[in-house]
PQR file of N, CA, C, O and H, with PARSE charges and radii, in Angstrom:
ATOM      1  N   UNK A   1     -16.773   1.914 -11.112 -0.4000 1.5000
ATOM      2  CA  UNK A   1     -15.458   2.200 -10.588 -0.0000 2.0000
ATOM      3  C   UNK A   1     -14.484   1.164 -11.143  0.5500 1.7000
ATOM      4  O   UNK A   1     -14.847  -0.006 -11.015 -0.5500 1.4000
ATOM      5  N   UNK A   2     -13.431   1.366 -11.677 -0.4000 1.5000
ATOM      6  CA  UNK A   2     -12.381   0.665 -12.253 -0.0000 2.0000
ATOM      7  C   UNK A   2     -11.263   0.536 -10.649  0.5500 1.7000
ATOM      8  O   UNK A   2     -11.225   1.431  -9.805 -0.5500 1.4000
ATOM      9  H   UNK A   2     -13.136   2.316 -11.780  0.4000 1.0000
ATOM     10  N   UNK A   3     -10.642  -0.474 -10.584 -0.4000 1.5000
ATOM     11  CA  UNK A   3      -9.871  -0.549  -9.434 -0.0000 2.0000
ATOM     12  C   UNK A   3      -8.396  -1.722 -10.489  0.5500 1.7000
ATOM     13  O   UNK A   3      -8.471  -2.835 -11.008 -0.5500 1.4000
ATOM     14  H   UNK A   3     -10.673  -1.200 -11.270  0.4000 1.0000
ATOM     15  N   UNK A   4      -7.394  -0.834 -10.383 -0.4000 1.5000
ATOM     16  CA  UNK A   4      -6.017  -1.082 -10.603 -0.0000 2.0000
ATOM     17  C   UNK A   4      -5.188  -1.060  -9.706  0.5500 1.7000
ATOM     18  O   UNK A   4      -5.011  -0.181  -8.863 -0.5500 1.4000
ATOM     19  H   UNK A   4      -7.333   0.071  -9.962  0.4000 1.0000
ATOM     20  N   UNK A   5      -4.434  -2.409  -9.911 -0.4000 1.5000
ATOM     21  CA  UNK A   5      -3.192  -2.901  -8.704 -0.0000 2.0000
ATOM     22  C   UNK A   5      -1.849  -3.151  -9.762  0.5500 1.7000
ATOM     23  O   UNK A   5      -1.577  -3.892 -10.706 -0.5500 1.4000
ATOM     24  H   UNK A   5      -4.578  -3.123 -10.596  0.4000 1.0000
ATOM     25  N   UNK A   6      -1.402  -2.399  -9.232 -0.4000 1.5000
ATOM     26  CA  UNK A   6      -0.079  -2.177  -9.916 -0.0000 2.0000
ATOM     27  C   UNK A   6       0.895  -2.898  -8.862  0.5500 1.7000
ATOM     28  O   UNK A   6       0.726  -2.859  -7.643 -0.5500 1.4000
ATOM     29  H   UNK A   6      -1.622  -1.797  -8.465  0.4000 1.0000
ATOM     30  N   UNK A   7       1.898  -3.534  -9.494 -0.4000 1.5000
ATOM     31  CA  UNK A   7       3.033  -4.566  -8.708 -0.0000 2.0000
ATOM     32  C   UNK A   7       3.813  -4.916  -9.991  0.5500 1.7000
ATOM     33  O   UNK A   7       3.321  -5.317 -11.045 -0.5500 1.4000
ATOM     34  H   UNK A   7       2.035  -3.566 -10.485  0.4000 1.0000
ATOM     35  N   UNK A   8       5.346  -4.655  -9.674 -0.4000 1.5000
ATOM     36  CA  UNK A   8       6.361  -5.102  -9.845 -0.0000 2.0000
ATOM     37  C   UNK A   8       7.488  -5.186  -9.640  0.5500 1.7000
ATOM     38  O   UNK A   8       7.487  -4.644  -8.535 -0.5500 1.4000
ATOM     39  H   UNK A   8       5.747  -4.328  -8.818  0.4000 1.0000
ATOM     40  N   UNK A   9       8.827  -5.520  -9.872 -0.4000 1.5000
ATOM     41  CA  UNK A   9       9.551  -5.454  -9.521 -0.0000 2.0000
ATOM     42  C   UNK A   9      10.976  -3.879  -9.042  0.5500 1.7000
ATOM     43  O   UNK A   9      11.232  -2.910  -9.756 -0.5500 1.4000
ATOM     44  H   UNK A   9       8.828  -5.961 -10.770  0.4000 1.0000
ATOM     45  N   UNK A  10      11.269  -4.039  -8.378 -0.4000 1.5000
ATOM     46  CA  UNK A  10      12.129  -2.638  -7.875 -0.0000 2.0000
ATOM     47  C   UNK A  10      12.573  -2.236  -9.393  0.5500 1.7000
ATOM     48  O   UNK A  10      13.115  -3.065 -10.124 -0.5500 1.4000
ATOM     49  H   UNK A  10      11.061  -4.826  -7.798  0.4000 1.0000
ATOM     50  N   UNK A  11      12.276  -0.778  -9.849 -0.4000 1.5000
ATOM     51  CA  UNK A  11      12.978  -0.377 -10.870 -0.0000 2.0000
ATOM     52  C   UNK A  11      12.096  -0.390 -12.312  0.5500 1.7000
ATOM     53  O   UNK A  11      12.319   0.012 -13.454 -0.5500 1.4000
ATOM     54  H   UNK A  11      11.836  -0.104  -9.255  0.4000 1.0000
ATOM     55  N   UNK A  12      10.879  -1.131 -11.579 -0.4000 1.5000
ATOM     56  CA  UNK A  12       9.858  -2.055 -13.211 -0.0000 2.0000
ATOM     57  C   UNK A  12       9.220  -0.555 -14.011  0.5500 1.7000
ATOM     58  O   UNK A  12       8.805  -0.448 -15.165 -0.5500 1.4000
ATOM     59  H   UNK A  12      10.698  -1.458 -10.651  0.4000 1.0000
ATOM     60  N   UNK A  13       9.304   0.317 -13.123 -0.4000 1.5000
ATOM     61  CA  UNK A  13       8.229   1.342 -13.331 -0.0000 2.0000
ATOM     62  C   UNK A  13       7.188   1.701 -13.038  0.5500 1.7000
ATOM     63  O   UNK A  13       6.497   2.542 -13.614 -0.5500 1.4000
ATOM     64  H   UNK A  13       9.641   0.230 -12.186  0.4000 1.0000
ATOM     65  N   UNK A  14       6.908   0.977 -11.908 -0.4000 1.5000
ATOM     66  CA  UNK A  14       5.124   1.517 -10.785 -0.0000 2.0000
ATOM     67  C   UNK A  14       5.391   3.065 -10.947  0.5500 1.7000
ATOM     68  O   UNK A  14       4.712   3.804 -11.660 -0.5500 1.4000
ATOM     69  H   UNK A  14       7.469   0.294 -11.440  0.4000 1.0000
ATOM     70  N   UNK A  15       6.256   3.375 -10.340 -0.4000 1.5000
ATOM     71  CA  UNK A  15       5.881   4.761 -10.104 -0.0000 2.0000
ATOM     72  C   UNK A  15       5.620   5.753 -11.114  0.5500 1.7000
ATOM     73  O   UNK A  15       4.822   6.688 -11.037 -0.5500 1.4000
ATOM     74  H   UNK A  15       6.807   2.775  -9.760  0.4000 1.0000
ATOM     75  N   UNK A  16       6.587   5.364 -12.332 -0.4000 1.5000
ATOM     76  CA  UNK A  16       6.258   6.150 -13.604 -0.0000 2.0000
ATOM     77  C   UNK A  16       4.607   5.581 -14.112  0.5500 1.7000
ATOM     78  O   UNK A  16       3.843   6.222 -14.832 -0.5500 1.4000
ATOM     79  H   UNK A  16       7.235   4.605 -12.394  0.4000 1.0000
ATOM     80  N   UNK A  17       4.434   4.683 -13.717 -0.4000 1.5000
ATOM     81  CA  UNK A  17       3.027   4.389 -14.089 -0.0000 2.0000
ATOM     82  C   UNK A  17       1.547   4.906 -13.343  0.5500 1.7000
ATOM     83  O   UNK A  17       0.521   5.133 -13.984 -0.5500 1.4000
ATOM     84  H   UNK A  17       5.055   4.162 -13.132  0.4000 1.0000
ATOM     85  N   UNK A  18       1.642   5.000 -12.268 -0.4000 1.5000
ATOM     86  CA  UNK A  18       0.766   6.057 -11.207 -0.0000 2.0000
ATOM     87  C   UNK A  18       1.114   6.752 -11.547  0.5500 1.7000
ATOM     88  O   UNK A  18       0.161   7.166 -12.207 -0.5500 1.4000
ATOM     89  H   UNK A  18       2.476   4.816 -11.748  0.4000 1.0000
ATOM     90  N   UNK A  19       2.408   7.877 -11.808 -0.4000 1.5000
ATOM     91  CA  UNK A  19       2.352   9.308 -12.121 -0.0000 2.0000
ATOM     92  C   UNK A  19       1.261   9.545 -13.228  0.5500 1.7000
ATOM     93  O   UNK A  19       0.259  10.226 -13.009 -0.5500 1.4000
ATOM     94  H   UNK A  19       3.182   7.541 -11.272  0.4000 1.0000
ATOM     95  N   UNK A  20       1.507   8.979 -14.352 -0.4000 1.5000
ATOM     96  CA  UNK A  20       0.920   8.722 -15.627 -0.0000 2.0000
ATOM     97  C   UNK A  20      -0.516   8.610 -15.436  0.5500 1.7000
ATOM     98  O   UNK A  20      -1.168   8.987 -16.410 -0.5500 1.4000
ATOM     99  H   UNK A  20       2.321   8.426 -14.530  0.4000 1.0000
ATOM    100  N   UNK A  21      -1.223   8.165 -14.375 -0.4000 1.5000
ATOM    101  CA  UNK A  21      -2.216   7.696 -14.342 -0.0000 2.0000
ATOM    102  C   UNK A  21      -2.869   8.612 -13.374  0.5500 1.7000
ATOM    103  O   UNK A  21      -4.082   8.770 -13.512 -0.5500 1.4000
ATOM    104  H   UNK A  21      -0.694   7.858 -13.584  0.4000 1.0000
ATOM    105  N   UNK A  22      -2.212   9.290 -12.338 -0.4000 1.5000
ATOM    106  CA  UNK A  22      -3.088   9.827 -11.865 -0.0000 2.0000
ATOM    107  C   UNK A  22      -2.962  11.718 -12.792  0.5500 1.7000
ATOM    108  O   UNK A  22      -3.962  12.434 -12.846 -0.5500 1.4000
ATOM    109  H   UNK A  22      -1.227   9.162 -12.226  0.4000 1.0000
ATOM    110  N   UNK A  23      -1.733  12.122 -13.330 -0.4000 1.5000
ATOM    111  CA  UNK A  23      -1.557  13.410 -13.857 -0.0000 2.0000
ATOM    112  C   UNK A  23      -2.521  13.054 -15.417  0.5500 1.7000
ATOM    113  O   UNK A  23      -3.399  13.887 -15.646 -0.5500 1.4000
ATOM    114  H   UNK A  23      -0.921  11.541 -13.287  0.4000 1.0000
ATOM    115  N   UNK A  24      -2.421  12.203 -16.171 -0.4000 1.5000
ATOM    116  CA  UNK A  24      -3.054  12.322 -17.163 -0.0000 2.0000
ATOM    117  C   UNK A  24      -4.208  11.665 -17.603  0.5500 1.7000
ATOM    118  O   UNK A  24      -4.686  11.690 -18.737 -0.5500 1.4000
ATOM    119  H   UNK A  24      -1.709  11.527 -15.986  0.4000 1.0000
ATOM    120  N   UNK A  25      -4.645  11.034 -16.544 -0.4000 1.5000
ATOM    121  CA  UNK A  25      -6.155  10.204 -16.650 -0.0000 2.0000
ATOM    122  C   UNK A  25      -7.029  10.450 -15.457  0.5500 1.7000
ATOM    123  O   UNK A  25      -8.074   9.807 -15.362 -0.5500 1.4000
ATOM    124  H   UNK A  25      -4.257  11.014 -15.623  0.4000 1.0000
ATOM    125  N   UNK A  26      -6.734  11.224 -14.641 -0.4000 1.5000
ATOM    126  CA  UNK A  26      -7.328  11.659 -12.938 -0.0000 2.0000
ATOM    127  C   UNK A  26      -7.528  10.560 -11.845  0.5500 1.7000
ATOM    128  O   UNK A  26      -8.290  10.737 -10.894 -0.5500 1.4000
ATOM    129  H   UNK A  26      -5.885  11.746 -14.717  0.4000 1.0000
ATOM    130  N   UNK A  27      -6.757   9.343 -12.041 -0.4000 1.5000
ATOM    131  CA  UNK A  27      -7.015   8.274 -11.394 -0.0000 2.0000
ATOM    132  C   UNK A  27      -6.322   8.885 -10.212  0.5500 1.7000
ATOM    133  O   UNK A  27      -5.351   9.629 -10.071 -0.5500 1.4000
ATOM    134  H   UNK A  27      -6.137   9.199 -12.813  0.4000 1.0000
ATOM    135  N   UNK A  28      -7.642   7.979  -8.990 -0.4000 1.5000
ATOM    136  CA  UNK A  28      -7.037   8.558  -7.791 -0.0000 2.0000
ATOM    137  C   UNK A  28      -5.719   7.365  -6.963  0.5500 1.7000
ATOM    138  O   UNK A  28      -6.025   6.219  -7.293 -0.5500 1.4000
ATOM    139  H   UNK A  28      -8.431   7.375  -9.105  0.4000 1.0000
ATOM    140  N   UNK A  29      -5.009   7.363  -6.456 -0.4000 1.5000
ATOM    141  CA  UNK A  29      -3.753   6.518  -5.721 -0.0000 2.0000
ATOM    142  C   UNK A  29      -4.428   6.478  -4.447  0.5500 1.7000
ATOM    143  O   UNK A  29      -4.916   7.523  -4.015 -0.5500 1.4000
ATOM    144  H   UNK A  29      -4.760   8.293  -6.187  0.4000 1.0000
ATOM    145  N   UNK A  30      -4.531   5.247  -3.696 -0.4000 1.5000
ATOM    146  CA  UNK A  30      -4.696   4.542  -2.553 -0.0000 2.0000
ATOM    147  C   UNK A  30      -3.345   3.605  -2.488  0.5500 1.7000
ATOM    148  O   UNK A  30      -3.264   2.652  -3.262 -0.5500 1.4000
ATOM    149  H   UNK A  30      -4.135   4.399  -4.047  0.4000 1.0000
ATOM    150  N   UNK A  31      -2.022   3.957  -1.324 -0.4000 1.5000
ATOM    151  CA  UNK A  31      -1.358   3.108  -1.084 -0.0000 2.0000
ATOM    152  C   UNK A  31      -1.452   2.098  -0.080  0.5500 1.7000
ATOM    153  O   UNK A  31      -2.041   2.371   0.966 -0.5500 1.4000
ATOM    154  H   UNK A  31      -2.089   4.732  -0.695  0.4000 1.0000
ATOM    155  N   UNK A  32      -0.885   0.818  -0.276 -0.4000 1.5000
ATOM    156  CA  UNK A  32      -1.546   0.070   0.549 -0.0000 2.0000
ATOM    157  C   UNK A  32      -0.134   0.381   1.414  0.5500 1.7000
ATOM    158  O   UNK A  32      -0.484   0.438   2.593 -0.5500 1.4000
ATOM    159  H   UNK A  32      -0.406   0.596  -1.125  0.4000 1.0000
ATOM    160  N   UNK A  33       1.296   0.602   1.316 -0.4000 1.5000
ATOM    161  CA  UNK A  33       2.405   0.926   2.109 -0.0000 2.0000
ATOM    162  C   UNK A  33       2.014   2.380   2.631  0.5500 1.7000
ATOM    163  O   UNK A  33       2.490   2.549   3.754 -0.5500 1.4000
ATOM    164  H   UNK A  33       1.581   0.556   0.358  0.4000 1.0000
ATOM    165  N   UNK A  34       1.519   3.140   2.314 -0.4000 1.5000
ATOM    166  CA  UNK A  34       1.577   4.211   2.812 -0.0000 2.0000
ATOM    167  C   UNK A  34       0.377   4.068   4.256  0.5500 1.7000
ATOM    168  O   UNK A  34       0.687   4.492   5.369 -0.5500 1.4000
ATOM    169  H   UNK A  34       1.132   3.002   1.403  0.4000 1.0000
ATOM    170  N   UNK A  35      -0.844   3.472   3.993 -0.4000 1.5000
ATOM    171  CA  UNK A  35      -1.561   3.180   4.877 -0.0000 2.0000
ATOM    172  C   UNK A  35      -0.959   1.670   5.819  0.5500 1.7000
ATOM    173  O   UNK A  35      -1.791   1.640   6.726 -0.5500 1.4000
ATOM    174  H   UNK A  35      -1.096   3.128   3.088  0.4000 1.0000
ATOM    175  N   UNK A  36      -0.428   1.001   5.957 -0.4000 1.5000
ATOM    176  CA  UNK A  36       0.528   0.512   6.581 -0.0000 2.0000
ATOM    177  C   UNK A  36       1.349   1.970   7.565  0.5500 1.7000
ATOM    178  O   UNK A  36       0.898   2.462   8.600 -0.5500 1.4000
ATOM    179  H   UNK A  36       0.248   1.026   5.221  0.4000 1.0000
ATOM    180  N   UNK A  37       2.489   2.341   6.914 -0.4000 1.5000
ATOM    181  CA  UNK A  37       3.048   3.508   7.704 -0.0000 2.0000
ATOM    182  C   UNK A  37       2.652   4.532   8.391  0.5500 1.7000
ATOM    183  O   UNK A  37       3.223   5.213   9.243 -0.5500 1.4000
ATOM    184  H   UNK A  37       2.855   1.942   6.074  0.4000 1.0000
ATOM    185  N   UNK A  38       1.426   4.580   7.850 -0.4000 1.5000
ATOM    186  CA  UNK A  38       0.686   5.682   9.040 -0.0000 2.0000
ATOM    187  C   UNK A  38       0.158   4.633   9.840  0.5500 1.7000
ATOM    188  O   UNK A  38       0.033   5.341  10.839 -0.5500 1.4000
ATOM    189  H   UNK A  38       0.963   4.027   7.157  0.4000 1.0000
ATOM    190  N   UNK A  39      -0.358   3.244  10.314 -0.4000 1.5000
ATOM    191  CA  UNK A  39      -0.915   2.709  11.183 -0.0000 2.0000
ATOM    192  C   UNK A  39       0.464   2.143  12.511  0.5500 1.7000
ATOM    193  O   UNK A  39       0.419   2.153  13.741 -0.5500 1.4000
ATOM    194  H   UNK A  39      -0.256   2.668   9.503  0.4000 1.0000
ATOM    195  N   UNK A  40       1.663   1.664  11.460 -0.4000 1.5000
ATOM    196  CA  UNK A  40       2.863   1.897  12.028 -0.0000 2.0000
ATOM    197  C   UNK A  40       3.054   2.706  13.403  0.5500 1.7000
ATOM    198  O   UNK A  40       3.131   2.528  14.619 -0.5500 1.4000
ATOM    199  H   UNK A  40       1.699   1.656  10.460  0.4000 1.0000
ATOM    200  N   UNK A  41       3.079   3.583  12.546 -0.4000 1.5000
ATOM    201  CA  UNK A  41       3.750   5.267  13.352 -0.0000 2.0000
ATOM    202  C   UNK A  41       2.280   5.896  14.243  0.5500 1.7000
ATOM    203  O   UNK A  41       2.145   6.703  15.163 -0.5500 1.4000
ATOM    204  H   UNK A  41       3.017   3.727  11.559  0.4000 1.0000
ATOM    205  N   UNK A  42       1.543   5.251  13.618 -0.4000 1.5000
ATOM    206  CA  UNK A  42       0.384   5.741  15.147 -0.0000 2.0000
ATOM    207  C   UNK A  42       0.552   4.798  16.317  0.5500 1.7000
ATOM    208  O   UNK A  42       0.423   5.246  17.456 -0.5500 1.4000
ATOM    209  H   UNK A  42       1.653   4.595  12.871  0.4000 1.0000
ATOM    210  N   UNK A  43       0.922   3.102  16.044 -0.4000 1.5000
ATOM    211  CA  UNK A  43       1.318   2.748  17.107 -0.0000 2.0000
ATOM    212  C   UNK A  43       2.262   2.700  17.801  0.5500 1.7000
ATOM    213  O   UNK A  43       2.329   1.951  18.776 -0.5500 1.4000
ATOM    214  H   UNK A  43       1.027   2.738  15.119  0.4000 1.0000
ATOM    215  N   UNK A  44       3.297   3.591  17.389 -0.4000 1.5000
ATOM    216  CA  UNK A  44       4.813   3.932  17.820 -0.0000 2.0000
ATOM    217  C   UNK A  44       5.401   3.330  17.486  0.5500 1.7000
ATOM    218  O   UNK A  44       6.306   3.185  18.308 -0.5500 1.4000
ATOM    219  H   UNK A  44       3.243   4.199  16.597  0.4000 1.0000
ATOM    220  N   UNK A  45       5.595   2.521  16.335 -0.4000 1.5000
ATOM    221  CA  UNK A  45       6.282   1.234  16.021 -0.0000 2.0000
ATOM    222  C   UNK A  45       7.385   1.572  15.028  0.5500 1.7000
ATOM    223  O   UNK A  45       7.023   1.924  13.905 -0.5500 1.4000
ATOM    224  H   UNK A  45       4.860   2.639  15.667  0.4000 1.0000
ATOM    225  N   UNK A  46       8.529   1.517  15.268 -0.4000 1.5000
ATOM    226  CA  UNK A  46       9.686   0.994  13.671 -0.0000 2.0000
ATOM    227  C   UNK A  46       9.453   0.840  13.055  0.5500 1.7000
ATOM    228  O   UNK A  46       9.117  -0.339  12.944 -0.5500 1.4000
ATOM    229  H   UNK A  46       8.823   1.231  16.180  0.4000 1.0000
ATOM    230  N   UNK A  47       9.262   1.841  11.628 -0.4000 1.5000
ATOM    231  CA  UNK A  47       8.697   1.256   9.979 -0.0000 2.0000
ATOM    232  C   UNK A  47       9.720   0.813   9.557  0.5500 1.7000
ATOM    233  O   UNK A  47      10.542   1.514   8.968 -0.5500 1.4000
ATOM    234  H   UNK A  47       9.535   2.799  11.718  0.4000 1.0000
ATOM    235  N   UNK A  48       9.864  -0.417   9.775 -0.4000 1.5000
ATOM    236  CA  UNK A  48      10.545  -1.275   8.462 -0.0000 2.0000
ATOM    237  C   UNK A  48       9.890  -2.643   7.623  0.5500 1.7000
ATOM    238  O   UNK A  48       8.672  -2.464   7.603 -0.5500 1.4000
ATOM    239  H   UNK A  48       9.196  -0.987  10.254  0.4000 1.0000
ATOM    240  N   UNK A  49      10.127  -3.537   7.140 -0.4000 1.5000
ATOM    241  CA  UNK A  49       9.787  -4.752   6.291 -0.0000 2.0000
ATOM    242  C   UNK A  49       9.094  -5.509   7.618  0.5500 1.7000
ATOM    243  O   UNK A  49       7.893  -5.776   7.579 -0.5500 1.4000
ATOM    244  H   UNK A  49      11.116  -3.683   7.156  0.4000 1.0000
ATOM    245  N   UNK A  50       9.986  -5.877   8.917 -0.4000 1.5000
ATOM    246  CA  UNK A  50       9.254  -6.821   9.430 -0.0000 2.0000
ATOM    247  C   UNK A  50       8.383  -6.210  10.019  0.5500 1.7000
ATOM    248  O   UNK A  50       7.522  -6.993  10.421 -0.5500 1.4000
ATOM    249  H   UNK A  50      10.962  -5.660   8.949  0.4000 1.0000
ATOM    250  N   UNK A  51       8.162  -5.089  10.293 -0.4000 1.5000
ATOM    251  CA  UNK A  51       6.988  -4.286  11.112 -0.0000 2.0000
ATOM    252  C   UNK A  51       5.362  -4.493  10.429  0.5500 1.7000
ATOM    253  O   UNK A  51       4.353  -5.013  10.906 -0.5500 1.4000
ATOM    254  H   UNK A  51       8.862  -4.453   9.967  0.4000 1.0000
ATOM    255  N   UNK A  52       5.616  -3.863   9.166 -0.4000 1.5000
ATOM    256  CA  UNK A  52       4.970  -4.005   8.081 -0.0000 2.0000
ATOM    257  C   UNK A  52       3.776  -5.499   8.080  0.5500 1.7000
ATOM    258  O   UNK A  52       2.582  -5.771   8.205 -0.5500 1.4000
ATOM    259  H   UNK A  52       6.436  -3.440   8.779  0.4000 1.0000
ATOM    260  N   UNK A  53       5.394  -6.258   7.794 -0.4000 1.5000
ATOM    261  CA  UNK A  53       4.168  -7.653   7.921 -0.0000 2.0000
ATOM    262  C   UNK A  53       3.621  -8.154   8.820  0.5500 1.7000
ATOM    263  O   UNK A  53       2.864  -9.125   8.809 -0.5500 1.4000
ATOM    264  H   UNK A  53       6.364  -6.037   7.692  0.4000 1.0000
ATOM    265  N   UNK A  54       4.047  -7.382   9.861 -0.4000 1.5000
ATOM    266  CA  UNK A  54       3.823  -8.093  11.459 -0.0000 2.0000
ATOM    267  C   UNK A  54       2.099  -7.479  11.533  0.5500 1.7000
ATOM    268  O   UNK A  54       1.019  -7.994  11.824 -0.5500 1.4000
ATOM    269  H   UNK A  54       4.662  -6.594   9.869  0.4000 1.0000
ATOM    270  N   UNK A  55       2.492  -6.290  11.156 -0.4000 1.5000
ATOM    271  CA  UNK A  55       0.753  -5.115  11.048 -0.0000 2.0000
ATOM    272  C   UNK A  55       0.105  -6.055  10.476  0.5500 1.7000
ATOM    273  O   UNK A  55      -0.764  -6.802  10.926 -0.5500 1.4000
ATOM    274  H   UNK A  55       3.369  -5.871  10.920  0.4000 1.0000
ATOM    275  N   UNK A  56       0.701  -5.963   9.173 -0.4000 1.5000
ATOM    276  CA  UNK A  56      -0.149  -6.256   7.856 -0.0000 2.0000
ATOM    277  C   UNK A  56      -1.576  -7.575   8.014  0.5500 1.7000
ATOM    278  O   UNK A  56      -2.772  -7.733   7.770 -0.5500 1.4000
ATOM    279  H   UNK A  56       1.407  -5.356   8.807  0.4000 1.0000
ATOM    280  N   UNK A  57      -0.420  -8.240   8.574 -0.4000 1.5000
ATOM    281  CA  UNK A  57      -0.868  -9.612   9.042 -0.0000 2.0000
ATOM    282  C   UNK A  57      -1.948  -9.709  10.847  0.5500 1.7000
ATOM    283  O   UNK A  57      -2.635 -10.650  11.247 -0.5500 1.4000
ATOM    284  H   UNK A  57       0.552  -8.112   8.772  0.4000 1.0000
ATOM    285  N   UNK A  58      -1.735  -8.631  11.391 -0.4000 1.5000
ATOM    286  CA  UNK A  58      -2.656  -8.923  12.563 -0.0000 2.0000
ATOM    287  C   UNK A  58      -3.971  -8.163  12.467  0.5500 1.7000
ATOM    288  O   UNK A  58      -4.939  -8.282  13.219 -0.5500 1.4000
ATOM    289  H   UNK A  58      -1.178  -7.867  11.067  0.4000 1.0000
ATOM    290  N   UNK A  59      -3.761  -6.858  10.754 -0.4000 1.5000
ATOM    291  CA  UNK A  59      -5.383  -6.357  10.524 -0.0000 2.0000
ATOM    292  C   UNK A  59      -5.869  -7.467   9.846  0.5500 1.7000
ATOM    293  O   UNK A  59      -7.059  -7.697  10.063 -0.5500 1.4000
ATOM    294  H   UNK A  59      -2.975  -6.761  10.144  0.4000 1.0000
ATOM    295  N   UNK A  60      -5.095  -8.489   8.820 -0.4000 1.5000
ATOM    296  CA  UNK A  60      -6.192  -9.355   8.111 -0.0000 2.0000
ATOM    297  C   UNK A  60      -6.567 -10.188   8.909  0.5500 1.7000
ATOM    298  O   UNK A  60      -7.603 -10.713   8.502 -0.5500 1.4000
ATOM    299  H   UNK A  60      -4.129  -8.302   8.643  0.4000 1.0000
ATOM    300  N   UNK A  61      -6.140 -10.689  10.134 -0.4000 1.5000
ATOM    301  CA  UNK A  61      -6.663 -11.242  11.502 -0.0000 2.0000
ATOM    302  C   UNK A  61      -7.894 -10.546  11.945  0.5500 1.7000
ATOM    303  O   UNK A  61      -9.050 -10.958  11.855 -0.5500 1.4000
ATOM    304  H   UNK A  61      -5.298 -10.262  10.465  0.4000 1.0000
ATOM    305  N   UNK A  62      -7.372  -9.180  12.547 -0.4000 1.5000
ATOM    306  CA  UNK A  62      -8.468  -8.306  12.919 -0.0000 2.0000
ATOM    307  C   UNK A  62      -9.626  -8.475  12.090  0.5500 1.7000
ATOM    308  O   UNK A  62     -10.555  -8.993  12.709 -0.5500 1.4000
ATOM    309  H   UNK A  62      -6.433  -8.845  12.621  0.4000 1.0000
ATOM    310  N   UNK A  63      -9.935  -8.139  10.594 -0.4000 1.5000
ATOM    311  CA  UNK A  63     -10.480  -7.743  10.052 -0.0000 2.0000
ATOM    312  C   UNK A  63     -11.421  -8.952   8.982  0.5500 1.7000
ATOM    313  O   UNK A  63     -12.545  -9.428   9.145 -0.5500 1.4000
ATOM    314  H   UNK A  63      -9.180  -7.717  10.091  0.4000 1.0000
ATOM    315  N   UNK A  64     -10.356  -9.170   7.831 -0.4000 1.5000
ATOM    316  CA  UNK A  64     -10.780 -10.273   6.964 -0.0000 2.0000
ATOM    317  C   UNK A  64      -8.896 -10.032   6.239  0.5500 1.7000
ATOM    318  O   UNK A  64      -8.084  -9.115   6.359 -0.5500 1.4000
ATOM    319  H   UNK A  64      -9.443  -8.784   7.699  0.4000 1.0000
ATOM    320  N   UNK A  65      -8.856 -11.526   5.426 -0.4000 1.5000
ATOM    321  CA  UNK A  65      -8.072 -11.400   4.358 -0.0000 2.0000
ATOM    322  C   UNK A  65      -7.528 -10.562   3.359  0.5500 1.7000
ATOM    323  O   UNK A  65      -6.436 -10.694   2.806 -0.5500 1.4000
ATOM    324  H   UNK A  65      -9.516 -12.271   5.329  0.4000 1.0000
ATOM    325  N   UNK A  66      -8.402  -9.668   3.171 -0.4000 1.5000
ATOM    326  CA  UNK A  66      -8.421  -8.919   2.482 -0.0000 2.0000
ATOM    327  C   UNK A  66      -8.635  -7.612   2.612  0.5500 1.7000
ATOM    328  O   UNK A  66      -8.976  -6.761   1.791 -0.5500 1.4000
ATOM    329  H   UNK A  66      -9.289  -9.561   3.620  0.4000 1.0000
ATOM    330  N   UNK A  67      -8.361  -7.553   3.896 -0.4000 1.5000
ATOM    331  CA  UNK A  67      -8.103  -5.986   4.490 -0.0000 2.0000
ATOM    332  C   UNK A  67      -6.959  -4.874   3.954  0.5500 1.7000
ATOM    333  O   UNK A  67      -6.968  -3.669   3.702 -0.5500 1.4000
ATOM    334  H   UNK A  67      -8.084  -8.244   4.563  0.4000 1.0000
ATOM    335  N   UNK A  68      -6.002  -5.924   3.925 -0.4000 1.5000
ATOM    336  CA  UNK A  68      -4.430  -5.249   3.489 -0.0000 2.0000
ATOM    337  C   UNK A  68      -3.922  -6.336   2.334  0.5500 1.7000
ATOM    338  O   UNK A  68      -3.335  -7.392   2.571 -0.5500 1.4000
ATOM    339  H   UNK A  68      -5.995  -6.902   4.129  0.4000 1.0000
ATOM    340  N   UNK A  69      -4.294  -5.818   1.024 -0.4000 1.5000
ATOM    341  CA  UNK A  69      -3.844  -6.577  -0.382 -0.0000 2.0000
ATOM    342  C   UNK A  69      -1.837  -6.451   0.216  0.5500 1.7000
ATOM    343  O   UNK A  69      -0.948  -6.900  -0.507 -0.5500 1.4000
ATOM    344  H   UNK A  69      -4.771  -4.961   0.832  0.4000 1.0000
TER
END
């Protein structure tokens, strides 16, 4: 299994780059914001930035470090 983390800046081109990757190479997309927002919104919570890290930060508590890259 190959595992790619894509990060950059607003505008850099992530998204043209997952398109690319999952339409012409079959790579599958795991978001780490999108799974954030559904854990969000299951706990009734405000999706915004500080919500996010507030989560983000009490599963790598919950869990390990490296629960939520």
């Amino acid at each position: 299994m190959v595992i790619i983390g894509i990060t950059g800046t607003l505008g850099a081109g992530k998204g043209t780059l997952v398109d690319y990757l999952i339409n012409k190479r079959g790579f599958a997309h795991y978001s780490a914001r999108e799974f954030l927002i559904r854990e969000i919104t299951r706990q009734g919570l405000e999706v915004n930035r500080d919500t996010m890290t507030s989560v983000a930060n009490k599963l790598r508590a919950l869990h390990s470090p490296a629960y939520v890259i």
